[in-house]
NUKOL-853624 format. One line per 4 residues: their letters; for each residue x negated, y, z negated of N, C-alpha, C. Coordinates in pm, whole numbers, plus 32768, in hexadecimal, padded with zeros to 4 digits. Each point is the difference from the previous one (the first is absolute). Layout:
BEGIN
A> X,Y,Z,X,Y,Z,X,Y,Z; ...
END
This chain:
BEGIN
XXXX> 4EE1,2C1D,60E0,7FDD,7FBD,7F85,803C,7F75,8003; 7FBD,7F8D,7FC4,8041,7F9C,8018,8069,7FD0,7F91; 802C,7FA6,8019,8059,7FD0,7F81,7FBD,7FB7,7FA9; 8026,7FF3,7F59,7FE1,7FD9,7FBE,7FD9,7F55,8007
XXXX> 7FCE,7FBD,7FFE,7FFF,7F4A,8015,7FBC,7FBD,7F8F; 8011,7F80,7FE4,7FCC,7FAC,7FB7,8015,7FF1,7F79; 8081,8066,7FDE,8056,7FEE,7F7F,8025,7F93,7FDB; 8026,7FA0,7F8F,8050,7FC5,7FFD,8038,8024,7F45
XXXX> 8056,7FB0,8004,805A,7FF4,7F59,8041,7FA6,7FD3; 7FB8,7FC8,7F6C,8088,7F85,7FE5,800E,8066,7F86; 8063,7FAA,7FF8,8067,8030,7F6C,8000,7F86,7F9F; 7FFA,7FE5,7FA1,7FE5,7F93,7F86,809A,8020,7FAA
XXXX> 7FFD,7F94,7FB5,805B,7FD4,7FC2,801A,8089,7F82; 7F9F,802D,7FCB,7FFD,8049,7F70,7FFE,809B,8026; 803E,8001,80BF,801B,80A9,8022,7F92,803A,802E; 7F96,7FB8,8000,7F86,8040,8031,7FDF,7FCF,8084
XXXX> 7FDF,8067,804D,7FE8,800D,8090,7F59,8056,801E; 7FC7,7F6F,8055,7F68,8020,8019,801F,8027,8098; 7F9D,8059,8014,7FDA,802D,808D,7F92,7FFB,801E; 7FCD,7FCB,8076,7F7F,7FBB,8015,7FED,8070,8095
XXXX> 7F8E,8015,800F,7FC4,8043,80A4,7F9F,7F8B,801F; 8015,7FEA,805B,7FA6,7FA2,8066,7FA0,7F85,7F73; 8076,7FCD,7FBF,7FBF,7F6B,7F94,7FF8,806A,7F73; 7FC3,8088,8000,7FDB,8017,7F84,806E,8037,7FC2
XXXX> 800C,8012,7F72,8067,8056,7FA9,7FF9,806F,8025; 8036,8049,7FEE,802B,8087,803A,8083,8037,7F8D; 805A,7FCE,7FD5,802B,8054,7FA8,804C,7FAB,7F96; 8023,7FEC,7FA6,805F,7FBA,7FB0,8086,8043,7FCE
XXXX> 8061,7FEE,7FE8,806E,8044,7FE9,8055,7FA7,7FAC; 8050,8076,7FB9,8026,7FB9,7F86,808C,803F,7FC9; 8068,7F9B,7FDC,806B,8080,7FC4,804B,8046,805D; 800D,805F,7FB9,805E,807B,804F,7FC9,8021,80BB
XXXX> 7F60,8004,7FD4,7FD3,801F,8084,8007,7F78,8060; 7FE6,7F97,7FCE,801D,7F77,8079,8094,8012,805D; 8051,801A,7F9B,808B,7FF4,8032,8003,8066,8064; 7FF7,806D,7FE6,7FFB,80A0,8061,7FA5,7FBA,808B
XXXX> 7FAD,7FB9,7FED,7FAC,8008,8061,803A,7F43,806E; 8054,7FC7,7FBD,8017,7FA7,802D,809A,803C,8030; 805E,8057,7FDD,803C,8059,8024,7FAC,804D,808A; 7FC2,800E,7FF4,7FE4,807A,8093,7FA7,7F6C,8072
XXXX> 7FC1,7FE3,7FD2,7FB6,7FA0,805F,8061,7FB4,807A; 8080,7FFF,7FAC,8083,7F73,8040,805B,8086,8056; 7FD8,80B3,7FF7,802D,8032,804B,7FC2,804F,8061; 7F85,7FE0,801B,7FB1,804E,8043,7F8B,7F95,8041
XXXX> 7FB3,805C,805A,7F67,7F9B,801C,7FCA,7FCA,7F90; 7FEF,7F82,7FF2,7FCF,7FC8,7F86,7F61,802D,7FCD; 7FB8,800E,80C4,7F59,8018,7FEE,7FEF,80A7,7FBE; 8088,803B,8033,7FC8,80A7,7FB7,7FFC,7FF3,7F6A
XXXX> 806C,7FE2,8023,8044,8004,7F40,7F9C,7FE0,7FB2; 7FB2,7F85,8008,7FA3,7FC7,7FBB,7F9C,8051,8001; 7FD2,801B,8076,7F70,8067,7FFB,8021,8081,7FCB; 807F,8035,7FEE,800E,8085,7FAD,8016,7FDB,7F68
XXXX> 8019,7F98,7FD4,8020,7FC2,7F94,7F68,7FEC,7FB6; 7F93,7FBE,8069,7F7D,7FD6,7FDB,7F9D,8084,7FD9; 804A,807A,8061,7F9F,804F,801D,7F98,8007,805B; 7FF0,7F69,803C,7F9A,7FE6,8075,8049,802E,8091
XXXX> 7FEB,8044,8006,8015,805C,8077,7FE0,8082,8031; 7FE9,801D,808C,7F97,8050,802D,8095,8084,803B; 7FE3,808F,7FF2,8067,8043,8052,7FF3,803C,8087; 7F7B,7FA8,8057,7FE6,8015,8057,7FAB,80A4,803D
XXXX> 800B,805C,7FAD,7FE5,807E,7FF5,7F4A,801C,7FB7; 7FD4,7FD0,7FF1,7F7F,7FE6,7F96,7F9D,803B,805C; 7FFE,7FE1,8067,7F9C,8054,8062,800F,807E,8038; 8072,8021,8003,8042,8080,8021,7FF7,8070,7F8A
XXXX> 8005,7FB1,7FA8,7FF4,8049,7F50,7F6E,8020,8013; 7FC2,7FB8,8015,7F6C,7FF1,7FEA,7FCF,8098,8051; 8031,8026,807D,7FCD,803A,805B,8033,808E,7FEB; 8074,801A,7FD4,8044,806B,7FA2,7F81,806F,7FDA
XXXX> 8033,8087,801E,7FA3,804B,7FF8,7FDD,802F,7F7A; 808A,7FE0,7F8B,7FDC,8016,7F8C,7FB4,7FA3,7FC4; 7FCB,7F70,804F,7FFB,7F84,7FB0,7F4A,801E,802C; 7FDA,804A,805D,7F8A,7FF3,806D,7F8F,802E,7F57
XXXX> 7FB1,7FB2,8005,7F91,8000,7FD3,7FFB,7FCF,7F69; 8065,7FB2,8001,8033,7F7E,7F99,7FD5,7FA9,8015; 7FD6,7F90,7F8D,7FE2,7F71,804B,7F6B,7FFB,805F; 802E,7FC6,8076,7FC0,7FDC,8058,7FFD,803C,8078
X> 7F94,8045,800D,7FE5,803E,807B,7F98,8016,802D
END
């Protein structure tokens, strides 16, 4: 699975912290939660943090799920 890329984050004056994926918005944060998350970002991979923070992220498993014998004749087949 690859790593997360094309995160970025500023932080503004009034505590609020935007997170952008590749130019677009992706999450806004505010308060209690900016701080927690500007807290973990400054101690960890910055690209995970963000994409578990955004929610935009894949767990690599989706095709394997898919093929699952309980999952078989779900969806697409």
């Amino acid at each position: 699975m690859p790593a997360p890329s094309g995160f970025t984050y500023s932080s503004h004056g009034d505590g609020s912290v935007v997170i952008t994926h590749r130019g677009r918005r992706a999450a806004t944060l505010r308060g209690d939660r900016a701080a927690r998350f500007l807290d973990e970002v400054g101690s960890g991979d910055a690209q995970l943090v963000m994409a578990r923070w955004t929610g935009s992220y894949k767990f690599g498993n989706e095709r394997t799920a898919r093929d699952h014998p309980r999952n078989r004749g779900r969806g697409r087949r």
